[in-house]
C-alpha positions in Angstrom: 215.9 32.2 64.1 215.0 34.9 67.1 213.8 37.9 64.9 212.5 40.3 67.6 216.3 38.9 69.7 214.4 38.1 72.8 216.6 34.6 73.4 213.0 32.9 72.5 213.3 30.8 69.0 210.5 32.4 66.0 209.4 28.8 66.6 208.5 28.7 69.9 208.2 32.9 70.3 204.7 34.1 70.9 205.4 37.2 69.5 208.2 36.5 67.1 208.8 39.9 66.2 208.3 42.2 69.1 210.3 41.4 72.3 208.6 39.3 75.0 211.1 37.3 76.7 208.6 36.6 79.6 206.2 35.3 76.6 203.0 36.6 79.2 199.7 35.4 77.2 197.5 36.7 80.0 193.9 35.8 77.3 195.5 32.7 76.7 194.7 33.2 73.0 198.9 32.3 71.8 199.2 35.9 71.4 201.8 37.5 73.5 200.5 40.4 75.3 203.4 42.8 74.1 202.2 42.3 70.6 198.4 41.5 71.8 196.0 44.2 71.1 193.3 43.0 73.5 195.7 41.2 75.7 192.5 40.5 77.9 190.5 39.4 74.9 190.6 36.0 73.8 188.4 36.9 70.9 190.5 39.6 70.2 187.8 42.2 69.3 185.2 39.7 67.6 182.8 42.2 66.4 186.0 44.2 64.4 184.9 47.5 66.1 188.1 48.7 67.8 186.9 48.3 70.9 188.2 44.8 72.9 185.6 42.4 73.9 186.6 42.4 77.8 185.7 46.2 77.8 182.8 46.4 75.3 179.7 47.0 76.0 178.1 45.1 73.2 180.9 42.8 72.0 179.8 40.7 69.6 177.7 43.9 68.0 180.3 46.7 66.4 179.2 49.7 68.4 182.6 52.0 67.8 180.7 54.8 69.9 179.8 52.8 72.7 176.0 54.6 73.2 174.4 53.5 76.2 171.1 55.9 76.7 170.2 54.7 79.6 174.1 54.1 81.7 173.2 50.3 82.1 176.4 49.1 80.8 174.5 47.3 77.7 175.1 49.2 74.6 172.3 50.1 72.3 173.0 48.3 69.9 172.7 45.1 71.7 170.2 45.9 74.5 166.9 44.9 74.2 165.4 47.7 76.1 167.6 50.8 75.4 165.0 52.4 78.1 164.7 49.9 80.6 161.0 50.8 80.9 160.5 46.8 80.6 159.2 47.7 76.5 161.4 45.7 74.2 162.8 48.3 71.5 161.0 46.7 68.2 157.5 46.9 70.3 158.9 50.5 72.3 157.2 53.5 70.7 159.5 55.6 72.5 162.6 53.3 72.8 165.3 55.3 74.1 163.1 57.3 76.6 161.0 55.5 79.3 157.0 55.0 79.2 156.3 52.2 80.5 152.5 52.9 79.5 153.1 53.5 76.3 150.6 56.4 76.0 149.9 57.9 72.6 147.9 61.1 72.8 146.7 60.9 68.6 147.9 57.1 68.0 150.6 58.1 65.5 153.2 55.1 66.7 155.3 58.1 68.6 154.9 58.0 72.4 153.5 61.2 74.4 157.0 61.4 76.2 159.3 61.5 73.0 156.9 63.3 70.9 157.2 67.0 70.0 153.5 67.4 69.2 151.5 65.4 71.1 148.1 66.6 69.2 149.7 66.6 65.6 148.5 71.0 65.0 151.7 71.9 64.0 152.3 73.4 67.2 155.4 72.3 69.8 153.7 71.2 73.0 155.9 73.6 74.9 154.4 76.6 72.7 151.2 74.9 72.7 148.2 75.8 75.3 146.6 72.9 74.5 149.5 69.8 73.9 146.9 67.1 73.7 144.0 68.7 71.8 144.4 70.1 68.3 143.7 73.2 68.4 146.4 74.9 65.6 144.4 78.5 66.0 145.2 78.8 69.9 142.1 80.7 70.7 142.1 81.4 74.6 138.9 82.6 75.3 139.8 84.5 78.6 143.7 84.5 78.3 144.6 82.6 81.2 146.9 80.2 79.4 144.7 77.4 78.8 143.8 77.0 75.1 139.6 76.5 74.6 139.7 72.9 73.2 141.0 71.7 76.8 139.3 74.4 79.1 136.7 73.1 81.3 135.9 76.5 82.1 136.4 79.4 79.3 135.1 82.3 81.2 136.7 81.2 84.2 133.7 82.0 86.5 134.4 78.9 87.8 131.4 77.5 86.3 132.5 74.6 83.8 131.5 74.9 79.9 129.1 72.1 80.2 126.5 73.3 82.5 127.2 77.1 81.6 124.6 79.0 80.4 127.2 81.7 78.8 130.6 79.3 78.7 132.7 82.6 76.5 131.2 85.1 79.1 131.9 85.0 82.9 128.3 84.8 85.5 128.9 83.0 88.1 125.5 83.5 89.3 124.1 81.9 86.2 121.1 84.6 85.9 118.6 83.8 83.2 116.2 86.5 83.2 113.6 84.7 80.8 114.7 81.4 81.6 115.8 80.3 77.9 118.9 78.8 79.1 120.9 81.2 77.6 122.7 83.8 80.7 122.1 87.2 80.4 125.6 88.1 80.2 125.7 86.5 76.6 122.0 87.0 75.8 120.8 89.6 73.0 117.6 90.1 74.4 117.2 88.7 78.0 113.4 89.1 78.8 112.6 87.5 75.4 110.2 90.5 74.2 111.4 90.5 70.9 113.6 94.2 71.7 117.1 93.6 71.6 118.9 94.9 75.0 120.2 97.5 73.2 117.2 99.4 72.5 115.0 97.9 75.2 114.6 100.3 77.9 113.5 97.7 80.1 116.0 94.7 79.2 114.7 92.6 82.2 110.8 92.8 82.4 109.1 92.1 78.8 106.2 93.8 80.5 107.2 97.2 80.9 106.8 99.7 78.1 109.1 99.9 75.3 110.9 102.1 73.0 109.1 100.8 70.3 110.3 104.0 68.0 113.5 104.5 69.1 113.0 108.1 70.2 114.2 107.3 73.6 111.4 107.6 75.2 108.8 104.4 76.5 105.4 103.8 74.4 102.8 102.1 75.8 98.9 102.4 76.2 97.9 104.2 78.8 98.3 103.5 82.4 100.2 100.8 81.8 103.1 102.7 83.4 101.4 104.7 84.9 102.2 107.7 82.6 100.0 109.0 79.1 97.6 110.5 77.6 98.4 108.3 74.9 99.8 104.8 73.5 103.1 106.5 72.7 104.3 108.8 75.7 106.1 111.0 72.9 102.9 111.6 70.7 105.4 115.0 69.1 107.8 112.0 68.5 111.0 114.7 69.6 112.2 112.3 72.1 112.7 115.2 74.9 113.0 113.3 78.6 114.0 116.1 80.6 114.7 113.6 83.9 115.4 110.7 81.5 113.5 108.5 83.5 111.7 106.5 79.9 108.8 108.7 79.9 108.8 111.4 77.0 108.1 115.3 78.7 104.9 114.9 76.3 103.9 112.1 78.4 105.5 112.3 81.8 103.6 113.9 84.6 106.7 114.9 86.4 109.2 116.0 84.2 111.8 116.7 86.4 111.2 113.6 88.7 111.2 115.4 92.1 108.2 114.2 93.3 106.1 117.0 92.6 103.5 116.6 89.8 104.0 118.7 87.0 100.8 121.2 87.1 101.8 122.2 90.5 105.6 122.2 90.5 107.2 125.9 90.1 110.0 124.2 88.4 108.6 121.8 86.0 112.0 120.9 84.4 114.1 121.4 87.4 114.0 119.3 90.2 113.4 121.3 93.6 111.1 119.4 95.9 111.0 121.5 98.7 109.5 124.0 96.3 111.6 127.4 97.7 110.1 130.1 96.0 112.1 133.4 98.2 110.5 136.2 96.2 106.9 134.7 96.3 106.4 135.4 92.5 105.5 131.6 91.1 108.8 130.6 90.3 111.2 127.9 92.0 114.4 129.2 93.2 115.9 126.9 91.0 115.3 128.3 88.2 114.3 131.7 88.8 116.8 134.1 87.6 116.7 137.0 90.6 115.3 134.8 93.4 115.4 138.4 95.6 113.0 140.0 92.5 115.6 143.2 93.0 116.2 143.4 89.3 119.9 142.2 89.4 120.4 138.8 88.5 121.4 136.2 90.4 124.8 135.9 88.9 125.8 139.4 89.5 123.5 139.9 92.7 126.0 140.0 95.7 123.0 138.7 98.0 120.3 136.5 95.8 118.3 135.8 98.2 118.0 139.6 100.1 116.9 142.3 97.8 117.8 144.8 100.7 121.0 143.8 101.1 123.6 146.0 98.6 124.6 145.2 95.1 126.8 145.6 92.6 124.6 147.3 89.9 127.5 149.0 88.3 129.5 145.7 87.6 132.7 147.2 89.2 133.2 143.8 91.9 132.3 146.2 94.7 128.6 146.8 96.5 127.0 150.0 95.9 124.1 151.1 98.5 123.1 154.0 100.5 125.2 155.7 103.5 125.0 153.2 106.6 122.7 150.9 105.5 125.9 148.4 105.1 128.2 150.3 107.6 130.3 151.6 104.8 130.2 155.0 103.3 130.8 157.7 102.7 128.4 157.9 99.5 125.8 155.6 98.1 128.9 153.9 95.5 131.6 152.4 97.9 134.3 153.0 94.7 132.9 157.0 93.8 136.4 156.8 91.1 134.6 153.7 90.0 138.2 151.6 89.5 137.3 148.7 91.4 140.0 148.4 93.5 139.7 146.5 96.2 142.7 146.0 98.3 141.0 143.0 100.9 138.3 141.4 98.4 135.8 141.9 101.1 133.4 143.3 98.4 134.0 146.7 99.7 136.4 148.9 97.2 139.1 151.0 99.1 137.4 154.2 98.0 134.3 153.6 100.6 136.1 150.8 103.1 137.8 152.1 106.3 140.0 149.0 106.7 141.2 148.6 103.2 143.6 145.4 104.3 141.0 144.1 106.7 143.6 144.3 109.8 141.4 145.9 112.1 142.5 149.4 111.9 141.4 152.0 110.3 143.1 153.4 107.2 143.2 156.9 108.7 145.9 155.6 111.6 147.0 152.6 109.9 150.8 153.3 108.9 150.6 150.7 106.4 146.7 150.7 105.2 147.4 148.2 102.2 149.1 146.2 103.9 148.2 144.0 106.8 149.9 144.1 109.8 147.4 144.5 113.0 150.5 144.7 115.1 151.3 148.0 113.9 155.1 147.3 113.9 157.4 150.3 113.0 161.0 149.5 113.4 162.9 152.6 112.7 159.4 154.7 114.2 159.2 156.6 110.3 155.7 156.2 110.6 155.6 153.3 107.6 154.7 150.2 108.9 157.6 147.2 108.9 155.6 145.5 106.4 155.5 148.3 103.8 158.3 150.4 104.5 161.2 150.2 101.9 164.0 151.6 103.7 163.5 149.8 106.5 165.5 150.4 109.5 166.4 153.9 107.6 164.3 156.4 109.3 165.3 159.2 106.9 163.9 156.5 103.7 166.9 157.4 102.0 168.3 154.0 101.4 
């Protein structure tokens, strides 16, 4: 019989029933390679996983999917070292990723490199400012990134934590006022006197007075500072320190602290220490309120300190005095219609000044006397200066 008609006998036919007449058996396996489905395969797919043995990569180990994690041409599941990191897989704590150390941060049996958590806080290591140190609260002391567990430094002063005197609070210099190894950036009290900074008034020398009472003012026995009569330099307890230097006014021989003691100073609670007295009367410019001793005050006194100088006693902006003695006139008010009005703000109001725009000419031939224009240009010659003159270049002003 020739079933597949190839002119080869069933008998003899290595593929009786699909045409071969060249009968080519390139496996050798008696299997005709027109009906051979590994025709290079003498096993013909041992390991029954559709893929033929001479292209397998594992064939004597089904592996359908052909992984090979690291490209070596050994599938998994038949290589010994699926990370060629010279770690057999059964003894590999990572197996298909390469550490050849086999470092494990918290001993869990998962290797650093394959492990999402390195420190076991619940925390990813890329999310995680400190992968190898639990630390599941992620306090970061300064911000910078690094979490506190695994900070050498946590003020970043560049000072590490272990020989810092204040590791949470940045001093690079490491000043310890009282020497009780705590800095006095992070120390409550830093000349150790038992007042907290706070309150102490002298935080760096325990030897200095104290606001023992907390009315902002020093106490201490007298002359210790320098300043008395008594042990509290607020014996009326009001807390008043006029120069807020420590020392209560009760207590504080210069008050104002401008060098002048005071019994003698003019000023007691106003520094002045060159002690200007203009009108002679006992009392400091600086707080004298008519330093001239004209009887207009200061603040409305157009010359404090000349009391023959004129003033503005009637409060209308503009000086009043007698004929000439200022070079204005013509009567002793320079406004007489007591408007104020005063065109230049020269102090002088336009009823008394001859210049009322302060161009340097006179009102009485100034053709625009408001206005200031020392040129005296007059375009359309109407006798109304260019700089007041409505119509102008109309000399008849009829525009």
């Amino acid at each position: 019989d020739d079933d597949d008609n190839d002119t080869v006998l069933d008998t003899a036919d290595n593929c009786p029933f699909t045409a071969n007449p060249s009968q080519n058996d390139a496996d050798a396996d008696t299997l005709g390679d027109a009906c051979d489905v590994c025709p290079n395969d003498f096993d013909n797919d041992i390991d029954v996983d559709g893929v033929c043995g001479d292209v397998d990569n594992c064939p004597s180990d089904p592996n359908s999917g052909q992984q090979d994690n690291e490209s070596d041409g050994i599938g998994d599941v038949c290589d010994p070292d699926d990370d060629n990191d010279t770690v057999a897989d059964v003894s590999d704590n990572c197996p298909l990723i390469a550490n050849p150390g086999q470092e494990d941060n918290e001993g869990d049996g998962l290797g650093d490199v394959c492990d999402a958590d390195d420190d076991n806080d619940g925390l990813d290591d890329g999310n995680d400012n400190c992968p190898l140190i639990a630390n599941p609260g992620q306090e970061d002391n300064e911000s910078d990134g690094i979490g506190d567990v695994c900070d050498s430094d946590d003020d970043n002063d560049g000072v590490d934590d272990g020989v810092d005197n204040c590791p949470l609070d940045a001093n690079a210099p490491q000043v310890d006022t009282d020497a009780d190894a705590q800095g006095d950036a992070c120390d409550a009290d830093d000349d150790n006197d038992g007042v907290a900074d706070a309150s102490d008034s002298n935080a760096l020398d325990p030897a200095l007075c104290e606001d023992t009472d907390a009315d902002t003012c020093d106490d201490c026995a007298v002359g210790v500072d320098g300043f008395g009569p008594a042990a509290d330099n607020d014996p009326a307890n009001d807390g008043t320190d006029t120069d807020a230097d420590g020392q209560c006014d009760a207590g504080d021989s210069d008050d104002d602290n401008d060098g002048v003691d005071d019994g003698v100073d003019n000023c007691p609670l106003d520094a002045n220490p060159a002690q200007t007295d203009t009108d002679g009367d006992g009392i400091g410019d600086v707080c004298d309120a008519d330093d001239d001793n004209d009887g207009i005050a200061d603040g409305s006194d157009g010359d404090p300190l000349n009391p023959n100088v004129c003033e503005d006693t009637d409060a209308d902006t503009c000086d009043d005095c007698a004929v000439g003695v200022d070079g204005f006139g013509p009567a002793a008010d320079n406004d007489p219609a007591n408007d104020g009005t005063d065109t230049d703000a020269d102090g002088q109001c336009d009823a008394g000044d001859t210049d009322d725009d302060n161009d340097g000419v006179d009102d009485g031939v100034d053709n625009c006397p408001l206005d200031a224009n020392p040129a005296q240009e007059d375009e359309d010659t109407d006798g109304l200066g260019d700089v007041c003159d409505p119509c102008l270049g109309d000399p008849t002003n009829s525009c």
